[in-house]
C-alpha positions in Angstrom: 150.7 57.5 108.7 153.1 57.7 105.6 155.3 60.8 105.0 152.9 62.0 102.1 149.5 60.9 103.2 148.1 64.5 103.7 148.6 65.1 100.3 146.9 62.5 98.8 143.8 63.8 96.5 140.6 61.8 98.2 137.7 62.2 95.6 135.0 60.2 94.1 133.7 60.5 90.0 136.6 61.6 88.3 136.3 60.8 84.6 139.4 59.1 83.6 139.3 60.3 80.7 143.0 60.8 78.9 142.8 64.5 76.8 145.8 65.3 74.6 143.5 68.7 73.8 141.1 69.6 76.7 138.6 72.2 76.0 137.7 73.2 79.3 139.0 73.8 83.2 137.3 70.2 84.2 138.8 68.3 81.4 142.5 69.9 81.8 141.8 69.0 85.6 141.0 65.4 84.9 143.8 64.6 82.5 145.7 66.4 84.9 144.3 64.2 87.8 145.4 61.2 85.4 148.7 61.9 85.0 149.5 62.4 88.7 147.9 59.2 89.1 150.0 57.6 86.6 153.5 59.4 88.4 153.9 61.7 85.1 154.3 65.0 87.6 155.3 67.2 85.2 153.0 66.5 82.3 150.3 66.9 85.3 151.3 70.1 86.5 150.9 71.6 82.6 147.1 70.5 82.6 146.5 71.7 86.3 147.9 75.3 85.0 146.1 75.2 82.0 142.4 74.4 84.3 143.5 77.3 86.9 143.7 79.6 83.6 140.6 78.9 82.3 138.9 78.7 85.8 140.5 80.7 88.7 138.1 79.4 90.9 138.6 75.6 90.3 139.6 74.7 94.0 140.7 71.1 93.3 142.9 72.1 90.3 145.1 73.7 92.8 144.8 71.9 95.7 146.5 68.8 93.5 148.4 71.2 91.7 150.1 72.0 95.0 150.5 68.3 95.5 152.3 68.0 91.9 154.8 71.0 92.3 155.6 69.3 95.8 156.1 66.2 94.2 158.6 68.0 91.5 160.3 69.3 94.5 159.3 73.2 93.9 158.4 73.9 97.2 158.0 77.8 95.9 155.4 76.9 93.8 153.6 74.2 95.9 153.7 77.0 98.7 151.7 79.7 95.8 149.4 76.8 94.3 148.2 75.9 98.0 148.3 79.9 98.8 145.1 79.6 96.2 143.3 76.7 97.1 143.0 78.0 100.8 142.0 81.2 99.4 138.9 79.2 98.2 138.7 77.2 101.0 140.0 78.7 104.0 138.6 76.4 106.3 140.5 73.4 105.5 143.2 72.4 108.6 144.7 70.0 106.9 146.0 72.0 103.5 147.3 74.9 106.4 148.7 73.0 108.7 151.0 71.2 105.9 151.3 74.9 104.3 153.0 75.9 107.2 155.2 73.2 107.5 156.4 73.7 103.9 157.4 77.4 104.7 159.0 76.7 107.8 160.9 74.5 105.4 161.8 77.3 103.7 160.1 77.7 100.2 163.3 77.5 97.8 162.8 75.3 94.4 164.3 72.1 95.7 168.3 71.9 94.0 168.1 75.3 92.8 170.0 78.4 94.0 168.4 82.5 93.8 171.6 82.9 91.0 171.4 79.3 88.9 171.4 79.5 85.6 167.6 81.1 85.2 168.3 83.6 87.2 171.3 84.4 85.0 169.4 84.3 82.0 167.8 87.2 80.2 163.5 87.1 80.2 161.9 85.1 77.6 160.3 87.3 74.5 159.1 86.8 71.3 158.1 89.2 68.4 154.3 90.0 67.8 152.3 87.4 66.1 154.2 84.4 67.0 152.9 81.2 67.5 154.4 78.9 70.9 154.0 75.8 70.2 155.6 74.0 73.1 156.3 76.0 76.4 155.2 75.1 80.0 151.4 76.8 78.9 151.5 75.0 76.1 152.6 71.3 76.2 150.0 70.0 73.9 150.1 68.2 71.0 153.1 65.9 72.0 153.1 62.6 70.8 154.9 60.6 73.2 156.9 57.7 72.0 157.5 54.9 75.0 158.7 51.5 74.6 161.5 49.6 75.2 164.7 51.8 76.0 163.3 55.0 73.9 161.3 57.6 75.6 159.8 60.9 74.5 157.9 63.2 75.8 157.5 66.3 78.8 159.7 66.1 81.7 160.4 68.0 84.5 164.4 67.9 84.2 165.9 71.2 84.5 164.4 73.1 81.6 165.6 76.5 80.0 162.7 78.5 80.9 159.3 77.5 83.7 158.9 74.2 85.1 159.0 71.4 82.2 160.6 70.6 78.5 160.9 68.2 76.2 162.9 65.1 75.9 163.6 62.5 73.2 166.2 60.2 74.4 166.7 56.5 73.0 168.8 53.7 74.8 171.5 50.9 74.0 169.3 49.1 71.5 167.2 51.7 70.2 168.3 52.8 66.4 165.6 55.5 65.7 164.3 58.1 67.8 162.2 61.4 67.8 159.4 63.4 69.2 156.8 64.9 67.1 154.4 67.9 67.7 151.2 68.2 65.9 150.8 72.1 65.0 147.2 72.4 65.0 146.9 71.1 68.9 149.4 73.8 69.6 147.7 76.3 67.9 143.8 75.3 69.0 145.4 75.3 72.4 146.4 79.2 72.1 143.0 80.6 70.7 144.9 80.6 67.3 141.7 81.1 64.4 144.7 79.5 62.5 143.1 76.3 60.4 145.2 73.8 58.6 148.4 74.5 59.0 148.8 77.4 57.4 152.2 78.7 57.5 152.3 80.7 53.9 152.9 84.5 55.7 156.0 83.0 58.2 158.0 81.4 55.2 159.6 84.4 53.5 160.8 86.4 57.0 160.2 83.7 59.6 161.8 81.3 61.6 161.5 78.1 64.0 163.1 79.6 67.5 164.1 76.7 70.2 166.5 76.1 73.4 168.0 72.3 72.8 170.9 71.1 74.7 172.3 67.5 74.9 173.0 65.4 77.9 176.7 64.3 76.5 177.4 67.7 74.1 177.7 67.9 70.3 174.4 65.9 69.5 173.0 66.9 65.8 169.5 65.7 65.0 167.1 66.3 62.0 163.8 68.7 62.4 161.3 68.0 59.3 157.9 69.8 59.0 155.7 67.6 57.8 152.8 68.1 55.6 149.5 66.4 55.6 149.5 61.7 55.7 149.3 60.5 52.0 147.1 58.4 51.0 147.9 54.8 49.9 151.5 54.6 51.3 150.5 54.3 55.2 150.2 57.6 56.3 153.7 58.4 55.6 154.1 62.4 54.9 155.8 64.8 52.7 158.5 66.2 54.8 161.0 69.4 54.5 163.9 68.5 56.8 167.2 70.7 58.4 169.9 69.8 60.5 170.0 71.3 63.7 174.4 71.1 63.2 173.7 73.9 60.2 173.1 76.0 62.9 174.2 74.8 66.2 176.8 73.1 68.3 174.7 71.6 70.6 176.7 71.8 74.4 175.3 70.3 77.9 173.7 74.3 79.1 170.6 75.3 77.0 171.4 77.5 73.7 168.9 79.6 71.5 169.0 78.4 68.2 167.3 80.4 64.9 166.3 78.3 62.1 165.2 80.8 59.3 161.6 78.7 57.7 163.4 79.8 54.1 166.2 77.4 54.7 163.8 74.5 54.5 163.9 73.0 51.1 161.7 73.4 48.3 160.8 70.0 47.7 158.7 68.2 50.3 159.7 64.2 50.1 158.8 60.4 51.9 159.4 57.3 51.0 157.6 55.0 49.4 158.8 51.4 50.8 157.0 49.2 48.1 158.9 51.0 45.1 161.8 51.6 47.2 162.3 55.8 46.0 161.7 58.8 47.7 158.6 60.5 46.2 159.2 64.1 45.6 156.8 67.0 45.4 157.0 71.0 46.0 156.4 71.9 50.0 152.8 72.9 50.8 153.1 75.5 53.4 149.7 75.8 53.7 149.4 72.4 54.8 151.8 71.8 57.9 150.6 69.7 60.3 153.4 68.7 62.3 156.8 69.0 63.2 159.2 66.6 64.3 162.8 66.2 66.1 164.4 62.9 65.2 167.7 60.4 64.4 169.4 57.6 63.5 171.9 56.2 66.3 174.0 53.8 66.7 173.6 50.8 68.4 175.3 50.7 71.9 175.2 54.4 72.4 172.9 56.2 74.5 171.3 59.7 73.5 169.7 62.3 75.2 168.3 65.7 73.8 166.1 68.2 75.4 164.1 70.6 73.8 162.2 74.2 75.2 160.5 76.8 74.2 159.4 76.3 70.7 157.9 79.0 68.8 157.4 80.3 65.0 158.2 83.8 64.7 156.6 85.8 62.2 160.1 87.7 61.5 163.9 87.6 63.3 166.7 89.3 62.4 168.3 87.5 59.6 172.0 89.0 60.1 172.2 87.8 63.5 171.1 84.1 62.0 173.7 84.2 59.2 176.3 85.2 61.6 175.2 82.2 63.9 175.3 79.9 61.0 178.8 80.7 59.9 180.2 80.1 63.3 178.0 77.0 63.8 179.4 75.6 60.3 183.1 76.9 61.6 182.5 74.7 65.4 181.8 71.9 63.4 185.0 71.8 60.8 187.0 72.4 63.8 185.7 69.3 65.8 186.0 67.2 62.7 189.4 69.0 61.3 193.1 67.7 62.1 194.2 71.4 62.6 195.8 71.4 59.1 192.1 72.0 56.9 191.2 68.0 56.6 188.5 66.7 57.5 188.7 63.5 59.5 186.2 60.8 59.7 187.8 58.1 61.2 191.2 58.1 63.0 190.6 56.2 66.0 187.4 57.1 66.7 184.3 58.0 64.2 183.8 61.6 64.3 180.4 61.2 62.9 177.6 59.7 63.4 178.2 55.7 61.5 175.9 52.4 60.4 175.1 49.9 58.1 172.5 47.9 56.9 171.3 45.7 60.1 172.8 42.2 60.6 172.8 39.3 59.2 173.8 41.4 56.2 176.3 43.5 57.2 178.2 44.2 60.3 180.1 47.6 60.4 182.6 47.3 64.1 185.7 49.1 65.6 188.5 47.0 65.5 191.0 46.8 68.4 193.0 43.9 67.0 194.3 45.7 64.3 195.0 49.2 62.7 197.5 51.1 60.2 197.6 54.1 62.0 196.9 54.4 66.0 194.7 51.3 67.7 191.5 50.7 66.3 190.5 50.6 63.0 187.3 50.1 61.2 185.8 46.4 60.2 183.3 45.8 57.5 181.5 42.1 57.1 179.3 41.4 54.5 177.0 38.8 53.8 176.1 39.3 50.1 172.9 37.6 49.9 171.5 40.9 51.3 171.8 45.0 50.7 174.9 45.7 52.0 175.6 49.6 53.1 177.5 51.7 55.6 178.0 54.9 56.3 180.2 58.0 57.6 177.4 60.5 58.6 178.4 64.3 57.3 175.4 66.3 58.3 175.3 68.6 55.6 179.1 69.7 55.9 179.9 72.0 52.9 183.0 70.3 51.0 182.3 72.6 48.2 185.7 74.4 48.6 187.6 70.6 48.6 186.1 69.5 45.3 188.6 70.5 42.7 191.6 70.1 44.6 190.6 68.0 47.7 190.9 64.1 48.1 189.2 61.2 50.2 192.1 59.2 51.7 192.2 56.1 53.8 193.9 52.4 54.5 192.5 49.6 53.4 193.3 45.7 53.8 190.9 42.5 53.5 190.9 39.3 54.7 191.7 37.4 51.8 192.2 40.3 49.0 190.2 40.9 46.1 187.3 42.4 48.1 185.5 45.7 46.1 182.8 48.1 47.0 181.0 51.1 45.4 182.3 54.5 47.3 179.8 57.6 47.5 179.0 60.6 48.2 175.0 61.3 49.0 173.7 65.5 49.7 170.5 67.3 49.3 169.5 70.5 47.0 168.5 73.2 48.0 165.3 72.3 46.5 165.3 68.7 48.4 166.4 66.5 46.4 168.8 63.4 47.9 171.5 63.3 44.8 174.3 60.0 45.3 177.6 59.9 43.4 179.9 56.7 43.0 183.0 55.7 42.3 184.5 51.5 42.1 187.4 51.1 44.3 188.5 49.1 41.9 189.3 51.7 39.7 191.7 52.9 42.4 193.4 50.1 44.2 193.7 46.2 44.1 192.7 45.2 47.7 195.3 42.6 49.2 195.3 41.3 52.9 198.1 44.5 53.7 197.4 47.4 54.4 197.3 50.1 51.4 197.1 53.6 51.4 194.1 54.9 48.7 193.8 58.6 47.4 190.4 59.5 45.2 190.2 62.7 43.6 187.1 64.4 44.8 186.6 65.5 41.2 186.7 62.1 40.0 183.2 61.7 41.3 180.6 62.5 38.9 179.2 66.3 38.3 175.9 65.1 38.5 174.5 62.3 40.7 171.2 59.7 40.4 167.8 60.9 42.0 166.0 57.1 41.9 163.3 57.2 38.9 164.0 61.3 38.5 167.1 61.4 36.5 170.4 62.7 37.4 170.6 66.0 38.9 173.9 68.3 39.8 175.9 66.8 43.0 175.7 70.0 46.0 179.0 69.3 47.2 177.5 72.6 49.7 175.7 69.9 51.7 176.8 66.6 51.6 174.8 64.8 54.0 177.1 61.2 54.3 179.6 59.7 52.8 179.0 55.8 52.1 180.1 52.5 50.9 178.1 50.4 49.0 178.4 46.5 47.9 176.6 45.2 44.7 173.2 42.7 45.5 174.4 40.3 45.0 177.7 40.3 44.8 179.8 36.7 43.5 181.4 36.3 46.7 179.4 34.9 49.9 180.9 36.6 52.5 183.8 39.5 52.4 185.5 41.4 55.3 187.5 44.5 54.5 189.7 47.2 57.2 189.1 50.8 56.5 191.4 53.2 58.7 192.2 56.8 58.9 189.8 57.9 56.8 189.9 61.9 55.7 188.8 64.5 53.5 192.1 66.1 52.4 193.3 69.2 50.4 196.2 68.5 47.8 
């Protein structure tokens, strides 16, 4: 007989029926009894709980959720979940002979020491009237994404508080990745009489409260609330979106983070692909449906972010958020900074997150074959029969004290000489609104095939920058969000290849 035979669950009739949002004990079970099935232990254990909630006396809800925790490797918990099921059915040999054997064993959480990290950490609590929507009780509402080298979804991977968390984590080829929670499963999942979305009395004094950490350290992401799917542009959403680096340095060991809902701009936005503009309208937040976690990556580089314990609080204590903000903003111009107040973005390695528009159109690569300063630089191909782009991602860093007397610096050499691009600056209002300004590097330098050293006045960009079919609007040199380089479609030449290096935001 295999090692695990005595555990496995021998019944007949199970629905197998798949329930994001179970109303009773027997449908938690059976989606639980699915995903244990389907080797997805820790999304299984979350039903099981849920069923043994609602029905204390459900004797195969714990007799499998015994089987799950074992399968986790939480021996302490198998050991309790198999306590109750004999409870109900104390005649059954089999489930006590193995119980003994387990706590013989010894009933430790497999890997896990009495002082670890949990132990350590102070007991979970949230202020009256808040709303979990994602903890080990509640893990509904979670649209997974799977596919490829991109997962997301619940896992069982060392979370900050219980058994599970979540993870969104995309791999070598993968260029866009998220997870997204739909509110109203959260909330119907609670016993919430909350309908619709309705977050009007949280967005004065509330705030989004999570645990992230990354698998590498320093991972940034963007966390939108999105409002109901519009119609006639493919169920794309008006969003409000953050960056998690505004207020956090994320680090390998979990972290609270406190995003006040008042930060959140005014202006709700999506874009519309057939006219090619972001369509702009005020933030209903009576009418928030979802939220999600996401980002653009590179290509080649693997990412990995975990996520626990998300609730909406109904107030926090907005000194301590300022506080954590300020040193947050302070991490970050120190991890980017040369130690004299510049900012770098490229020496000889990006600092920031980089792209540009996907091949054949443009190719944006670290060159080892060349470089003014250290041993890589940065290579920039363009095919102009396409929209050409790339970018130096800034996350929302406040340049506003380099304006007037700050400058962007950098080397620059082509392949043949006479190459030119469009240099810009892109942030967002504090209403919302995504506002570009552009200079021509022509204005500033004649590109040869040597290397060149370039200076641009920060003021020399533009007060006010283009918002597409709204006008021009005043540049928020508070949040500029990238920093970008742009080639006109289409441009006279065929193909041009340019070398930027040591690229910095300087004071004069």
């Amino acid at each position: 007989m295999k090692k695990h035979s005595a555990l496995l669950i021998l019944m007949a009739g199970i629905s197998s029926l798949a329930l994001l949002h179970a109303a009773t004990s027997a449908e938690y079970y059976n989606a639980g009894y699915q995903m244990y099935q389907s080797g997805k232990y820790a999304e299984a254990a979350q039903y099981l709980k849920a069923s043994v909630q609602l029905d204390p006396n459900n004797a195969n809800a714990y007799y499998l959720l015994g089987n799950t925790y074992y399968k986790l490797g939480d021996k302490a918990a198998a050991i309790t979940a198999f306590q109750s099921y004999l409870k109900l059915n104390p005649g059954n040999a089999q489930v006590k002979a193995f119980l003994t054997k387990l706590q013989a064993a010894g009933g430790g959480a497999a890997g896990r020491s009495a002082t670890g990290h949990r132990a350590a950490r102070k007991p979970l609590s949230r202020p009256a009237g808040s709303i979990v929507v994602f903890s080990d009780n509640f893990p509904f509402g979670v649209k997974e994404s799977l596919g490829g080298d991109t997962k997301s979804g619940v896992v069982g991977s060392d979370p900050a508080y219980g058994r599970a968390c979540l993870m969104y984590s995309g791999g070598l080829k993968t260029k866009n990745i998220g997870v997204t929670i739909d509110w109203r499963a959260a909330w119907k999942t609670s016993g919430s009489s909350r309908t619709g979305g309705d977050l009007s009395e949280f967005h004065e004094n509330g705030a989004l409260v999570f645990w992230p950490k990354g698998k590498k350290g320093n991972e940034s992401f963007a966390i939108s609330l999105n409002g109901p799917a519009q119609s006639g542009y493919g169920g794309q959403r008006y969003a409000t979106t953050v960056r998690l680096a505004t207020y956090l340095a994320t680090s390998t060991d979990w972290q609270k983070v406190v995003i006040p809902l008042a930060d959140f701009p005014q202006k709700g936005y999506f874009w519309d692909a057939k006219a090619s503009v972001n369509r702009y309208q005020p933030f209903r937040w009576d009418q928030v449906e979802q939220i999600r976690f996401w980002q653009s990556k590179k290509e080649g580089e693997e990412w990995n972010v975990y996520l626990d314990e998300l609730a909406l609080v109904p107030t926090h204590d907005k000194a301590a958020a300022a506080r954590a903000k300020a040193d947050a903003i302070n991490i970050r111009l120190k991890r980017v900074g040369d130690g004299q107040g510049n900012i770098i973005l490229f020496d000889d390695a990006p600092q920031s997150d980089y792209s540009a528009s996907p091949p054949p159109y443009s190719y944006l690569v670290l060159d080892e074959t060349t470089a003014k300063v250290g041993k890589k630089s940065f290579r920039f191909n363009v095919d102009c029969s396409g929209y050409n782009y790339a970018h130096f991602g800034l996350d929302n860093l406040d340049l506003s004290s380099f304006y007037k007397r700050g400058k962007l610096t950098f080397w620059i050499k082509g392949k043949s000489g006479g190459e030119f691009f469009g240099l810009g600056f892109t942030a967002f209002t504090a209403e919302g609104y995504r506002v570009s300004v552009e200079v021509d590097i022509r204005a500033y330098a004649t590109i040869s095939a040597k290397w060149q050293k370039v200076e641009i006045p920060l003021i020399d960009f533009p007060a006010s920058g283009s918002v597409r079919q709204m006008g021009n609007m005043p540049f928020a040199w508070k949040g500029v969000h990238m920093c970008w380089i742009e080639v006109p479609n289409p441009c006279q030449e065929k193909l041009m290849s340019w070398w930027l290096d040591d690229v910095k935001v300087m004071l004069r």
